[in-house]
C-alpha positions, 0 to 999 in steps of 0.5 A: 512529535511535530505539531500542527495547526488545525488547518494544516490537520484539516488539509491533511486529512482531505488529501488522505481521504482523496487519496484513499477514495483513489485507491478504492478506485484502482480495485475496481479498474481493468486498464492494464493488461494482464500480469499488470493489472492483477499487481496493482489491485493486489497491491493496492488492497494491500494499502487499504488492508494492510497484511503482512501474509505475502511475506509468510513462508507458506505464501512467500514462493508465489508473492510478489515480494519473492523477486524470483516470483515478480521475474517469471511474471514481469521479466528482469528488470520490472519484476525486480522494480515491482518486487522491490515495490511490493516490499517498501508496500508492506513497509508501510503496514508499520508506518500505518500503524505507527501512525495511527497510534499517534493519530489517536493520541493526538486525538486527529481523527480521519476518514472511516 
């Protein structure tokens, strides 16, 4: 496990709390047009809230992750770019998790 200096934990955890701050912003924001917009606050509450739901069998025929879904809304090429977005997105559920129980272990606390 890499180890870190208090300076370097206290860098990181502001950088994570600007981070998360702006991705609460991006919920909230209405600047793309529509089917973009929708895309990037579904994903980024997917970032705060991590879930593994889009990738059910029961959800998986109108989620992003399906590419066929993503082409019928974005079109060829960027519906398969946001799909493959979508999936490396809920890669990082795992990683979060991970994480986390290092964090935790290390005793590095973090934003609320």
């Amino acid at each position: 496990m890499l180890e870190y200096q208090e300076s370097e934990v206290d860098l990181l955890l502001e950088r994570e709390e600007l981070a998360d701050g702006r991705i609460q912003e991006m919920l909230s924001e209405h600047i793309l047009p529509e089917p973009y917009g929708a895309y990037f606050r579904k994903e980024a509450s997917g970032i705060l809230h991590p879930s593994y739901e889009a990738a059910l069998p029961e959800n998986y025929e109108t989620s992003y992750l399906n590419p066929a879904y993503a082409v019928s809304l974005f079109g060829g090429e960027m519906g398969r770019l946001l799909s493959f977005l979508s999936y490396e997105l809920l890669n990082m559920a795992a990683f979060q998790a991970e994480n986390s129980y290092y964090r935790a272990k290390a005793g590095i606390g973090g934003p609320s």
